[in-house]
C-alpha positions in Angstrom: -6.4 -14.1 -10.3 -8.0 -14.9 -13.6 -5.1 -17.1 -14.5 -5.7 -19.1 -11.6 -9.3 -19.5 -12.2 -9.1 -22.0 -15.1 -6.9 -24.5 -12.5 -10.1 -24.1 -10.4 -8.7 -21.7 -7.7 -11.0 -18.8 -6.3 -8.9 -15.8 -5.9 -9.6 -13.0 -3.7 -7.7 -10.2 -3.6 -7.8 -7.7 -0.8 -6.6 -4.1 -1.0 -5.8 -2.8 2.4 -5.2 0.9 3.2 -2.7 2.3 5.4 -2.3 0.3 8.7 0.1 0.9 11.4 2.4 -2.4 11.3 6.1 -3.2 11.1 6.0 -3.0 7.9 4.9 0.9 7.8 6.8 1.9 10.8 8.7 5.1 9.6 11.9 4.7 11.6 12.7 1.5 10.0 11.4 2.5 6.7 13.8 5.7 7.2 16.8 3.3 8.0 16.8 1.3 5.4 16.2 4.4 2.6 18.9 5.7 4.0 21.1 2.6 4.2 20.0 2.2 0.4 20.6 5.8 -0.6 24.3 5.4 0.7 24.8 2.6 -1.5 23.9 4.2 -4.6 26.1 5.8 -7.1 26.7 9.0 -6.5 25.2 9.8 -10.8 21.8 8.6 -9.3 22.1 10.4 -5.7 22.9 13.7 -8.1 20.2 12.6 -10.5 17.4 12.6 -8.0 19.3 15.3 -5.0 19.2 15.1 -1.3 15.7 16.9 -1.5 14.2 13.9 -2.7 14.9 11.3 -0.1 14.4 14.5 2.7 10.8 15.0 1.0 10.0 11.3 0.5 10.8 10.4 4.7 9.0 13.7 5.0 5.6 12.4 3.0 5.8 8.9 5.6 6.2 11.1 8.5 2.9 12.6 7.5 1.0 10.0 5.9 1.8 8.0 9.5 -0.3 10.2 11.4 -3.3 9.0 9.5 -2.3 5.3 9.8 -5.6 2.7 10.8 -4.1 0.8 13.9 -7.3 -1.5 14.3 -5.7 -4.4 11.8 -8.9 -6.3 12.7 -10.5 -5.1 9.6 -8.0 -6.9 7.7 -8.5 -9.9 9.3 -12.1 -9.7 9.2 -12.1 -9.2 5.4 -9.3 -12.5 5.3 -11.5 -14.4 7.1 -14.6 -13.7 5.4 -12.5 -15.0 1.9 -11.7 -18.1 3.4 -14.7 -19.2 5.0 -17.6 -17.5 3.2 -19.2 -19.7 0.3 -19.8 -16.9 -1.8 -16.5 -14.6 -1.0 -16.0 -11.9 -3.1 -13.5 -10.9 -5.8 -11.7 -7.7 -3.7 -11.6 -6.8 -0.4 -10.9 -3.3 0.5 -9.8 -2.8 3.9 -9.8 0.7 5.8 -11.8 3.9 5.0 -8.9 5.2 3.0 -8.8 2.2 0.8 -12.7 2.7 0.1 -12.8 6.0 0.1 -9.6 6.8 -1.9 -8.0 4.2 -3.3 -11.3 2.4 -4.7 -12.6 5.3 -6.3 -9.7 6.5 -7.7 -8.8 2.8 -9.4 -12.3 3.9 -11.5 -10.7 7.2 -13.2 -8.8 7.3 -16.4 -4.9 6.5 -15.8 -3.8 10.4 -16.3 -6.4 11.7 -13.7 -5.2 9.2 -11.4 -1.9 9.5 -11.6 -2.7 13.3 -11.3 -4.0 12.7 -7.7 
């Protein structure tokens, strides 16, 4: 963003929180872990164990439950960057991206990474 600034572009970024798209759907996500886990060598697959890649499909399953389907507030926040004369530097999209994700980007690296 700031590199771009002295070529005179306005960058905005926005920070979306969990939404319910293709990208997030959990069966495909689930697929192509597993595809990927197959093609690993078996060193890594021992490194990490089975109850990793059960306990990571396990975490979407869950976190899926609490995904925002209204993408609207995406687009809303898109289309106030591109046609607002002011826009502003972030966007955050979604109450978990304000209420989570936002504050949690203000705490010291080791608490954060703690959470």
């Amino acid at each position: 963003r700031l590199e771009m600034r002295n070529f005179g572009v306005k960058v905005c970024v926005i920070e979306p929180g969990y939404f319910k798209t293709m990208i997030t759907n959990v069966e495909n996500l689930e697929k192509n872990f597993h595809a990927s886990w197959k093609k690993l060598p078996e060193e890594i697959k021992t490194t990490y164990g089975e109850s990793y890649l059960r306990d990571f499909v396990g975490m979407l399953k869950l976190l899926q439950k609490s995904y925002n389907s209204n993408l609207s507030l995406v687009t809303n926040c898109m289309e106030h960057a591109l046609t607002s004369v002011h826009p502003r530097t972030r966007y955050s999209a979604g109450w978990d991206a304000k209420l989570l994700y936002l504050p949690i980007s203000y705490l010291p690296s080791a608490l954060s990474d703690a959470l």
